[in-house]
C-alpha positions in Angstrom: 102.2 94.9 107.0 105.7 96.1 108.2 105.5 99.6 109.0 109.4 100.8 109.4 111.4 104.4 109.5 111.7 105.9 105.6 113.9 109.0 105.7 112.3 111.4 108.3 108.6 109.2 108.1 107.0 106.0 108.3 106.2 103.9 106.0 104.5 100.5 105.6 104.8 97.7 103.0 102.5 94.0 102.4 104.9 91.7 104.0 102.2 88.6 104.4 98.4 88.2 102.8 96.1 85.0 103.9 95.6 83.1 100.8 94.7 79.4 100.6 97.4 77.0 99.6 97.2 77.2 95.7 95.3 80.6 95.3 97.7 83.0 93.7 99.3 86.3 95.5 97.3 89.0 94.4 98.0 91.6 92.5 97.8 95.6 92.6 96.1 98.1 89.8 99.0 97.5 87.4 99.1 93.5 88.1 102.3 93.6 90.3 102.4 91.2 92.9 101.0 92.9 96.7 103.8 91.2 98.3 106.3 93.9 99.3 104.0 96.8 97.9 104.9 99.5 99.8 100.9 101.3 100.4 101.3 104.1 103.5 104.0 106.6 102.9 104.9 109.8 104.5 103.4 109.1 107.9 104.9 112.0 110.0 104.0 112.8 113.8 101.4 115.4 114.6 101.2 114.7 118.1 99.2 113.0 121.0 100.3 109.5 119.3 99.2 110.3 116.1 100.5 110.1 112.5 99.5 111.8 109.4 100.6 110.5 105.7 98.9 108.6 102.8 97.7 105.2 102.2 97.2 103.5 98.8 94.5 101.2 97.8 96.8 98.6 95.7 93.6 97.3 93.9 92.6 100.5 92.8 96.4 102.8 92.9 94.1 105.4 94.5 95.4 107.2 97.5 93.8 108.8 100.5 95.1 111.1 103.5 95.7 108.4 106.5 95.7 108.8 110.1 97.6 106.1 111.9 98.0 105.6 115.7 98.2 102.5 118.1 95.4 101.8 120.3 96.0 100.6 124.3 96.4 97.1 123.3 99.0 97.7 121.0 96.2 97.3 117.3 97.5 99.7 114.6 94.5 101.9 114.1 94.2 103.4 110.5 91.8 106.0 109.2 91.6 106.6 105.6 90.0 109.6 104.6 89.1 112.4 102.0 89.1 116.1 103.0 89.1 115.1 106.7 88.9 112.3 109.5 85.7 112.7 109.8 84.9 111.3 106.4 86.9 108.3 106.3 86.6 104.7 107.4 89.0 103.1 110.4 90.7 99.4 110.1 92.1 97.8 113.1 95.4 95.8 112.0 96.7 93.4 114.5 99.8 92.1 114.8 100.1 88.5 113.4 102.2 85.7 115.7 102.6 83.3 113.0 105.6 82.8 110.4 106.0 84.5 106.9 106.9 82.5 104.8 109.5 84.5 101.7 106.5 84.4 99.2 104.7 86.3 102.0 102.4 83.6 103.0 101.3 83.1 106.7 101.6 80.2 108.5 
């Protein structure tokens, strides 16, 4: 995932999926390749750290509020939620050390 500046927000795009040598790059709802899906858009500030935009499942093209902030050790913690945070589910993303390869494999 790169998350960069879009406009006046964030967003964040697939740059890299772990995939065995020979499986195929998956694909989203509509059978587009992941890599370089853009899925969290609109992620604004709202204070203390913390960002409020959207994130989309590609699998299903369904689209939750999200809450993004970055824990102590520098983790990219995402909520995904409903109505509020409370009824979501959190994912801790971790920044990945190896190379990318153009067809966004990891190596």
């Amino acid at each position: 995932m790169a998350i960069e500046q879009c406009g006046e927000a964030l967003c964040g795009r697939i740059v890299g999926v772990d995939r065995a040598p020979g499986e195929p790059m998956p694909t989203d709802v509509h059978g587009a390749s992941e890599c370089g899906l853009t899925i969290i858009t609109n992620e604004r500030p709202i204070g203390h750290g913390d960002w409020l935009g959207e994130v989309t499942d590609p699998r299903t093209g369904k689209s939750y509020r999200a809450k993004l902030r970055l824990d102590r050790l520098g983790n990219l913690q995402l909520r995904g939620f409903v109505a509020a945070p409370l009824f979501g589910r959190t994912q801790t993303w971790r920044r990945y050390a190896g190379l990318i390869t153009p067809d966004c494999g990891l190596e």
